[in-house]
N, C-alpha and C positions, 0 to 999 in steps of 0.2 A: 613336311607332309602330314604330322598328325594332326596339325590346326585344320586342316580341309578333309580332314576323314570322312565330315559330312556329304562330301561331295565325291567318295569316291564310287557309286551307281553311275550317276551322271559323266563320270570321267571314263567309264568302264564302254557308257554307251558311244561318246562321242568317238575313242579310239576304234570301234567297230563301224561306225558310223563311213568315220574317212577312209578308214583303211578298203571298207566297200567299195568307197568311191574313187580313191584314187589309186587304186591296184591296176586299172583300166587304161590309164592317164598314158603311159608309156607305149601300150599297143595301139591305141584310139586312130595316132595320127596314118601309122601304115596299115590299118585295117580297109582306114578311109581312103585312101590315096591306093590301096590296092584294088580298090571293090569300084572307086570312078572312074582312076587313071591307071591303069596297070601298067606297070615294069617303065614307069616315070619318076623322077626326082620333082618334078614340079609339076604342081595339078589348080590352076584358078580356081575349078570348081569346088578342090576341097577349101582350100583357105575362104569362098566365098560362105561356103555352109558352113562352117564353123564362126565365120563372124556373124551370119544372119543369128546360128543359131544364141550365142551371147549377145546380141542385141533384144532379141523379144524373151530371152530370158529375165533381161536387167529390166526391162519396161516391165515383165509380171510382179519381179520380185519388188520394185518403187510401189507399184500398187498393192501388193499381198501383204508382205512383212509388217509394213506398219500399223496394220488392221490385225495380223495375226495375235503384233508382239500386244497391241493393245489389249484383243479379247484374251490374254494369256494373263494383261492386271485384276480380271474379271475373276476368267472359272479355271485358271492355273498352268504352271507352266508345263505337266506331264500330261494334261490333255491337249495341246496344242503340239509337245512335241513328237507326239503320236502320225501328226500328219506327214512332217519332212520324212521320218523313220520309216511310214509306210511305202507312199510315193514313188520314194527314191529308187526302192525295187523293182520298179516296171521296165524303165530302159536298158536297167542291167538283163532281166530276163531273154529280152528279145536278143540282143547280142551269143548270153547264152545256146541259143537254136541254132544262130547258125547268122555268117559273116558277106553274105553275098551282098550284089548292091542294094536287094530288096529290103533286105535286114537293117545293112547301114540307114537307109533312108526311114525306114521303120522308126532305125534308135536316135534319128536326130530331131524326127517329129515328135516323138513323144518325147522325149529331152530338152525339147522347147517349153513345154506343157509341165512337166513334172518338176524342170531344174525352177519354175516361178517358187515353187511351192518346200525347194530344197534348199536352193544355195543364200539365201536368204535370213529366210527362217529359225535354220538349224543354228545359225550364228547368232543370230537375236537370244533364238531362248535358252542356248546354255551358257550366255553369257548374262541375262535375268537372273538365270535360278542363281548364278555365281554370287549377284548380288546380292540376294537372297538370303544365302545361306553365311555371307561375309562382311562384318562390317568394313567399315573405311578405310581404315588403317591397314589394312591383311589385303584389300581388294586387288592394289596391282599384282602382288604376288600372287592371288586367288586365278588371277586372271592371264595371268604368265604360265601358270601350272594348265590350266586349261589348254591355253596355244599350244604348251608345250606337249600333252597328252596329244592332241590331234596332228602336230608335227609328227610325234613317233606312229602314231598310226602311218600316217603319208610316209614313212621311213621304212617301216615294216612293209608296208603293200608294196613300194617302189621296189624293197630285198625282193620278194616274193617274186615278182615281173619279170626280175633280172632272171631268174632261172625257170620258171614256170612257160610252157610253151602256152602259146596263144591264146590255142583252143580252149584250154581248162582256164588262165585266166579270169573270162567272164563267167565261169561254171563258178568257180571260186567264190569271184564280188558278190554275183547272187544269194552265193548262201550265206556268205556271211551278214547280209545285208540285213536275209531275213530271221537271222540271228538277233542281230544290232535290235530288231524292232520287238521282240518276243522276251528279250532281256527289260528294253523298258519297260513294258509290261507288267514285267511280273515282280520286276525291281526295287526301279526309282522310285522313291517317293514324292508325293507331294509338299512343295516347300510353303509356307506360312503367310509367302507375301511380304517379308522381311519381317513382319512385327516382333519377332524373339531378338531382333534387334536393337529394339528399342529399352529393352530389358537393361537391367544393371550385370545381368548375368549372361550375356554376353563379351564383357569387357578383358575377361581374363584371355580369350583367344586373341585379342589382338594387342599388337604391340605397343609401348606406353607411347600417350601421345603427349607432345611439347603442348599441344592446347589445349584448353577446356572445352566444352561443350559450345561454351557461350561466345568464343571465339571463332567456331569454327562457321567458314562459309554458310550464310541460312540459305535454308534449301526456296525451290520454287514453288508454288503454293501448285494444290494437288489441281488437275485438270479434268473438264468433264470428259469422262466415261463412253464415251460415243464413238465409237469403230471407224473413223476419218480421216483421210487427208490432212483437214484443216485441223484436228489433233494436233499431230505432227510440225505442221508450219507453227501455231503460235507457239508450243514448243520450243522450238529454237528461235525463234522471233524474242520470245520473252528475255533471252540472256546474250550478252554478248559472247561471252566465251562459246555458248552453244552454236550460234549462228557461225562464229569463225575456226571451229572444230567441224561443221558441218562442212564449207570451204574448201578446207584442209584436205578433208576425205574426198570430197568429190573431187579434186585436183587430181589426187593419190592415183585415187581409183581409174582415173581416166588413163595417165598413164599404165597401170599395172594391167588394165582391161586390154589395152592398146599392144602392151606387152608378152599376154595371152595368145593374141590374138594369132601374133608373130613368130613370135621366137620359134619356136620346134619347125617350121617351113622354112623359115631362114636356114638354121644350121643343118636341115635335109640338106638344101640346095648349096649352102656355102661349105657344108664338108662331110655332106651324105652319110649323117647320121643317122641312125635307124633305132629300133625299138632299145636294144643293149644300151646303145650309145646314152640314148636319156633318159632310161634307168639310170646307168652311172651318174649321171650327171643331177639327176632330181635326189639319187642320194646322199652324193654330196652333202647338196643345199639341206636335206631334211635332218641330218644326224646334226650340223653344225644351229639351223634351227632350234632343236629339240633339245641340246647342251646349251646354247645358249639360254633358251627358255625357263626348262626344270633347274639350273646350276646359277649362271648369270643374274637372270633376272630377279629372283626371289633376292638376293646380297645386294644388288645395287641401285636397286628400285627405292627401298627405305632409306639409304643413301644419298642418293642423288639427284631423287625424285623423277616420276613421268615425264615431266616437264623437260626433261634436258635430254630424256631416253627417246622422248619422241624425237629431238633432232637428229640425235644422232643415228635415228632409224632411217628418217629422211634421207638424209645424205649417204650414207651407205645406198641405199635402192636407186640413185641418180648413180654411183660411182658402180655401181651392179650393173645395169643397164648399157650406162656409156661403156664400159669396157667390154662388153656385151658385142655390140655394137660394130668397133671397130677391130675386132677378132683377127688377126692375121694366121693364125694356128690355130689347128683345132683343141690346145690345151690353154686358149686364154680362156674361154669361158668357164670351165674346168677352174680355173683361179678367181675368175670374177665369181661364182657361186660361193666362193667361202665369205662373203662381204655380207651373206645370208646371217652369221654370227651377230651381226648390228643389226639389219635393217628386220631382222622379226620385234626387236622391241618396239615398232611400230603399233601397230594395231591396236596387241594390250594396254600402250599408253593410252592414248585418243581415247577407246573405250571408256577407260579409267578416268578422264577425264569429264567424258560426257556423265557417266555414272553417277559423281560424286555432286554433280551440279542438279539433279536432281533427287525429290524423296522418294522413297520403298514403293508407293504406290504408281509410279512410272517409271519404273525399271524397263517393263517391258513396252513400252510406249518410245522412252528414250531410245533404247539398243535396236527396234525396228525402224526408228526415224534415221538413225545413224548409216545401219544398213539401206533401207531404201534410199536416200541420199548418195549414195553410194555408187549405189546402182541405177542412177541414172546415167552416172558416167559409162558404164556398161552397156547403155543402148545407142548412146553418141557416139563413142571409143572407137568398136569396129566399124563404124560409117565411113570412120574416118582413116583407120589403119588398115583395112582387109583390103581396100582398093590399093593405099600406098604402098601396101608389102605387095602384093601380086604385081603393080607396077614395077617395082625395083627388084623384083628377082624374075622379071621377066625379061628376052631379048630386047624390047624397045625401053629400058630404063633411057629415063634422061640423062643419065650420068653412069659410071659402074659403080656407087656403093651398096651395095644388099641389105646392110643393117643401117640405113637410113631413117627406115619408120622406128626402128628402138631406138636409135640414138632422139627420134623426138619424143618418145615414151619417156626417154629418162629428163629431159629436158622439163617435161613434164614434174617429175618428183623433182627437179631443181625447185620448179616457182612454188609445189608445195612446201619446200625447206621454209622459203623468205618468207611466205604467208604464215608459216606455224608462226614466226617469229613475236608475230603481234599478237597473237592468242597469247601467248607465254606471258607475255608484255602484261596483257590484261589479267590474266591468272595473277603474277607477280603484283598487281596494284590490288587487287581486289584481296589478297591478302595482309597486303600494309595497310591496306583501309579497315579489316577488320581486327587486326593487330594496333591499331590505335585507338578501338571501339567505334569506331565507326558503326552503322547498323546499316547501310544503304548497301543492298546486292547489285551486284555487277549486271 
């Protein structure tokens, strides 16, 4: 941890950041379901509005992030992440006043509005500044320590929920929220835009590396400046490996969105869990998370590379899902959540990958492309899963199995596994090609 000491403001924020946000996570679903459908196990309405509401959040954030992460190559990452940090506090407040169904509907329309501007964003730019502030060599660990910092947030807040009555809950996220934002403030510093990177005197924080300079993958040539879409597309357009990481993630994403969507109405209906039940169960997943993260990932990342961390993420979140899924006791999923251990070295890889495919000056350009991509699967997703789940755990299913629509969520992280496969493929060539001197990028 003392090579990212530079980074510990920014680590400081994001832990308060989550922990705002996902302190909430565990009451949200019977808030919701008490305030539309009272003294019911199953409610359409709620599962309808919580997919609407992740659908036109995913359509803001595909349109916002990638414009944010760009103007963040501009005028910096700690003015831009000023806006998710502000934002974010509005839907928490309302909840705070008070839970009726005026309230509810209050906090899922402005949560529409505010989460474009949040769940996006915040993920773009403090995985920029990471780049930032890290060269090549340190970055997946750079970027494992990060997941894992916002993991223990989600761990902490999940503890807090467990015991914390309802009411003060969102009194709680509030404040800290606006905490989280008054810390950055007065904090974080503005990071260089990586140029200290380029320095000789940067070399000593990262680990020795097998290649020269002049071996190492050439970067893509820097991109115009202009706050766009079409940014973004020729972006990944320009490389393969980017276009088939972009793939990747929207596969992922589809599934995980889909997975959202569902799960917590599933396991109300399939074993009438309530607020306790998925605290335990989010803690679970967040400690195993968060040890994996801070502990795992920094030892086996330089070891064994992204490249193989990503599979093995993959396949963990299809074996998470599918066991998921076909639940016959209320302690399988409880066992399936430990499969969390694997399937976080997801994300950090992919990043890490996008990351190193391009130069310092599209850090934030890449990581908001990556995200909004991402998120388009999040406006498809619930289109697709809020109707199927309300269908199967309703009396007229076609069949009786309930967790139908996860088992095609994990189906999903399957065809993601097969697809990484050829990115890898091409990672793998593109390094024998420069390893022979080759000069032509991938």
């Amino acid at each position: 941890m003392e090579d990212f000491k530079g980074l510990w403001h920014l680590l400081v924020c994001a832990f308060l950041f989550y922990f705002a946000n996902c302190i909430v996570i565990p009451s949200i679903t019977d808030v919701t379901m008490e305030a539309l459908c009272p003294s019911e196990d199953r409610c359409s309405l709620a599962i309808y509005l919580t997919g609407l509401t992740q659908a036109i959040t995913g359509l803001g954030t595909f349109l916002v992030t990638p414009v944010i992460g760009n103007l963040s190559d501009k005028y910096g990452r700690k003015s831009m992440l000023t806006l998710p940090m502000t934002v974010c506090i509005i839907p928490l407040v309302i909840l705070a006043f008070g839970r009726g169904r005026p309230f509810v509907y209050a906090y899922y329309g402005i949560k529409m509005l505010t989460g474009m501007f949040c769940d996006g964003t915040m993920l773009c730019l403090t995985h920029a500044y990471v780049a930032d502030k890290t060269c090549e060599r340190r970055r997946i660990s750079a970027f494992g320590v990060l997941s894992g910092i916002c993991t223990a947030g989600f761990v902490s807040a999940t503890l807090t929920a467990r015991f914390v009555p309802t009411f003060l809950t969102f009194k709680i996220s509030a404040a800290v929220a606006i905490s989280a934002m008054l810390y950055l403030r007065f904090f974080l510093a503005e990071t260089d835009g990586g140029a200290s990177l380029a320095d000789e005197s940067c070399r000593p924080l990262c680990s020795p590396s097998p290649l020269s300079d002049s071996e190492s993958p050439a970067k893509l040539p820097i991109l115009g400046k202009v706050s766009s879409l079409l940014d973004m597309v020729s972006l990944f357009r320009s490389s393969l490996i980017l276009s088939r990481a972009a793939v990747v993630a929207f596969i992922d994403s589809f599934g995980s969105s889909g997975l959202q969507a569902s799960i917590l109405y599933f396991l109300k209906a399939q074993f009438r869990f309530s607020k306790d039940q998925f605290a335990d169960l989010m803690l679970i997943s967040g400690v195993a998370g968060a040890i994996s993260q801070l502990l795992l990932m920094p030892t086996l990342a330089p070891a064994i590379g992204e490249e193989i961390l990503l599979s093995v993420g993959l396949f963990a979140s299809f074996a998470n899902v599918l066991l998921t899924s076909i639940a016959w006791s209320s302690w399988v999923p409880y066992f399936a959540s430990t499969f969390v251990v694997l399937s976080v070295f997801l994300h950090p890889c992919l990043r890490t990958i996008v990351s190193k495919r391009v130069g310092p000056n599209d850090q934030g350009l890449a990581q908001g492309g990556i995200t909004g991509i991402s998120s388009i699967a999040n406006i498809i997703s619930p289109m697709l899963f809020t109707p199927l789940t309300a269908l199967f755990l309703s009396e007229n299913a076609p069949f009786d199995f309930k967790g139908f629509s996860l088992m095609c969520c994990g189906f999903a992280h399957l065809t993601a596994f097969f697809l990484s496969a050829t990115m890898i493929s091409a990672i793998r060539s593109s390094k024998q090609n420069f390893s022979n001197g080759e000069t032509t990028a991938v």
